[in-house]
C-alpha positions, -999 to +999 in steps of 0.1 A: +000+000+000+014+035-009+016+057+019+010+094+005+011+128+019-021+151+013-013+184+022-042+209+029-064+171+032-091+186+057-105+210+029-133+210+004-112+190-020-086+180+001-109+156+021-131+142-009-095+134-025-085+116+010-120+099+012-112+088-028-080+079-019-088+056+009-115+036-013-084+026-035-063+012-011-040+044-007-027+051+028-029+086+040-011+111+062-030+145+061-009+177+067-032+209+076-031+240+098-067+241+097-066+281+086-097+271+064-108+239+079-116+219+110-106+187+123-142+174+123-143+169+087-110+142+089-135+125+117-163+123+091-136+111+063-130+084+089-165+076+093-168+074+056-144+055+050-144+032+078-102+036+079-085+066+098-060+089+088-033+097+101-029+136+106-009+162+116-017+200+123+015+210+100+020+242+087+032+232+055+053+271+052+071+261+083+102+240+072+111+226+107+079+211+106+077+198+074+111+183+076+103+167+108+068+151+094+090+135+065+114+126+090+089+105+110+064+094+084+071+068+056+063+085+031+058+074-005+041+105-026+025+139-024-003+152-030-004+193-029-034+211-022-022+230+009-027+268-001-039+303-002-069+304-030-093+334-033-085+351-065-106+384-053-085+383-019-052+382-035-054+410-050-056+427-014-033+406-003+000+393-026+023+395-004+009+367+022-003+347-017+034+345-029+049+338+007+025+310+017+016+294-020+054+293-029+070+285+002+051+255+009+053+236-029+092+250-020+093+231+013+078+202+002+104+197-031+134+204-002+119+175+018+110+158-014+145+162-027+165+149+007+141+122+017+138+107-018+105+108-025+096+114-058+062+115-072+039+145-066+004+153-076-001+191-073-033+211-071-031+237-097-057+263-116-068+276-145-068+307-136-035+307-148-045+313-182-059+343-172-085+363-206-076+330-228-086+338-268-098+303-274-124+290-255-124+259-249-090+259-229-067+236-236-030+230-221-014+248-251-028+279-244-003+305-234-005+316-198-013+354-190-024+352-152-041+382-140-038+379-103-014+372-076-032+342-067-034+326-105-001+342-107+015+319-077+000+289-089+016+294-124+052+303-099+049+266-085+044+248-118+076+265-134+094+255-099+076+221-106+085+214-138+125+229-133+128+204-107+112+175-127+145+184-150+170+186-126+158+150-109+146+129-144+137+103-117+105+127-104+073+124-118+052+154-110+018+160-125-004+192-121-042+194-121-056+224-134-087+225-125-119+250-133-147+252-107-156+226-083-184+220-067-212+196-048-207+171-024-201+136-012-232+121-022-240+110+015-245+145+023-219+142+051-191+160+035-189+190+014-175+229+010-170+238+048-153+270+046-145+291+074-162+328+074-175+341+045-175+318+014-153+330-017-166+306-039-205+311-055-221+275-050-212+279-008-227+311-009-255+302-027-265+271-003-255+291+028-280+318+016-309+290+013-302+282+046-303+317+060-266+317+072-267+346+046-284+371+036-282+373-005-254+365-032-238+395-047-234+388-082-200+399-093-206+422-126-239+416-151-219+436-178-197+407-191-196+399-231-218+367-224-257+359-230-269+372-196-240+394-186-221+371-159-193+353-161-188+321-175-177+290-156-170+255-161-184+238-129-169+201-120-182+179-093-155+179-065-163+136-066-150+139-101-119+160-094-110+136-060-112+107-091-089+127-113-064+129-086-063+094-070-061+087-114-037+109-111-016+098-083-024+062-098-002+074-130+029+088-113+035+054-108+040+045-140+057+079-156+087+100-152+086+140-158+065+167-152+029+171-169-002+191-165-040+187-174-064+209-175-100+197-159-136+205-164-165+193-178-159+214-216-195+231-207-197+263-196-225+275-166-229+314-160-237+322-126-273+333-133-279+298-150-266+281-117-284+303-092-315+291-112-306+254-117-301+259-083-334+274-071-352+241-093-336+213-076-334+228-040-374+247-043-358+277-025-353+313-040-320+328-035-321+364-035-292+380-054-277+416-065-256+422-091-223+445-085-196+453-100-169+431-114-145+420-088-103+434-100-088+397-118-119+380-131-127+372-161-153+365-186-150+331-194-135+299-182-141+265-202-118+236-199-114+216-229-107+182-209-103+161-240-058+152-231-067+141-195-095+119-208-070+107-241-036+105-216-053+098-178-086+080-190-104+107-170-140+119-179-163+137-154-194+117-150-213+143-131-234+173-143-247+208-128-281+193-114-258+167-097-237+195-083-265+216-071-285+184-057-253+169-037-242+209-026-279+212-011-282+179+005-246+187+024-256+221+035-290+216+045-284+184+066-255+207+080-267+244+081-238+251+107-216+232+088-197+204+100-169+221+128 
């Protein structure tokens, strides 16, 4: 059994990747501060799964601590999802994006490097391709981030892929994934943030709960049909597949890829506040304001080399997303911590 390293494993995807992981035989130690997360959800992953996980609170940006987990830990792989990842807060804040997002993929290749482990999965974006030209996206598309979040991500996948050359024995894959969204279909786990939500579909189920008030709408004068943006939603059951795939392939492989994720159907945000008021019967008030500094219009994946290369396909679809994202919030208004 391979003994992997999830970084960041107590958050939204984070723990569906761990509860994935665990179904296919894949030990786990979890690594999270729990800046975004709580320790309850690695209980529920437990309760899921019927097999525990080992976990440590780790600061991954602390290298004492990291070095000391690899130290003590067998460890076999990594997977990297430990990170800073509003693109709206970024802005506000680069500083704290660049010093946590690149000091912690940093860390991890030092202890990588003098433990000799050498596979990692790492949890990237598309939001470093920034106002593509051709929509779909697909991996050839040149990269023109335009935030200091998108713009770390696309930092640690250079650092990635110079390090996959300097050790030809690595094999290092990054996910670039679009939107995700839903839940565990059990209803037990889901998007758990702490505070505020950054992302829309946790702000539209905590609004139909009445944790919140109403969604604000960020800008209705986009180039698209209604006026907002354009996003390619993928269930997060689907992304934890495409990283245990994933993991599964950096077995087998040697050098540094990346795939780019999604369903290849784009969702504006009007069309899944109203997919959303169908399947869950409740209205969500909403306002439209203006456009948030880094967004942009449109965000399709074109998923077709991670289905050709990986075998990966997302199964799920937006009523899915919507149905499994209500079921988790409204048998846990509070949330799970």
């Amino acid at each position: 059994m391979a003994r992997v390293l999830v970084t960041g494993g107590a958050g939204f995807i984070g723990s569906h990747t761990c509860l994935e992981l665990l179904a296919h035989d894949y030990e786990i130690v979890v690594a999270d501060n729990f800046s975004n997360s709580s320790p309850c959800v690695l209980d529920e992953v437990a309760r899921l799964s019927g097999r525990k996980p080992d976990w440590f609170d780790v600061d991954v940006s602390d290298w004492p601590a990291v070095e000391s987990l690899f130290a003590t830990q067998h460890i076999d792989a990594v997977v990297h999802f430990a990170a800073l990842k509003a693109s709206r807060d970024s802005v506000g804040m680069p500083i704290e994006y660049y010093s946590t997002n690149l000091v912690t993929t940093i860390n991890l290749l030092r202890a990588m490097q003098k433990f000799d482990v050498r596979r990692m999965v790492f949890s990237s974006s598309c939001s470093i391709y920034g106002n593509a030209e051709v929509i779909p996206i697909d991996e050839l598309a040149p990269p023109q981030p335009t935030n200091p979040y998108a713009r770390s991500k696309l930092m640690c996948e250079e650092m990635l892929a110079d390090a996959s050359l300097g050790h030809p024995d690595w094999s290092v894959m990054a996910l670039r994934y679009f939107n995700p969204a839903g839940a565990h279909e059990s209803g037990d786990l889901g998007e758990d943030p702490l505070g505020v939500p950054n992302n829309v579909m946790p702000y539209i189920t905590q609004v139909a709960v009445g944790r919140l008030t109403k969604l604000s709408v960020f800008g209705g004068d986009y180039p698209t049909p209604d006026g907002s943006c354009i996003r390619d939603y993928l269930h997060v059951m689907d992304l934890a597949g495409a990283h245990r795939i994933a993991l599964d392939q950096v077995y087998e492989r040697r050098g540094y890829c990346g795939y780019n994720l999604g369903t290849g159907v784009g969702t504006s945000v009007l069309e899944l506040i109203s997919m959303f008021e169908r399947i869950s019967g409740v209205e969500i008030p909403y306002e439209i304001v203006s456009q948030r500094k880094g967004d942009v219009a449109r965000l399709v994946a074109s998923p077709s080399r991670a289905e050709e290369e990986l075998g990966w396909k997302s199964q799920r679809d937006l009523e899915s997303m919507c149905r499994d994202a209500w079921t988790f919030q409204s048998r846990h208004p509070l949330g799970i911590g």
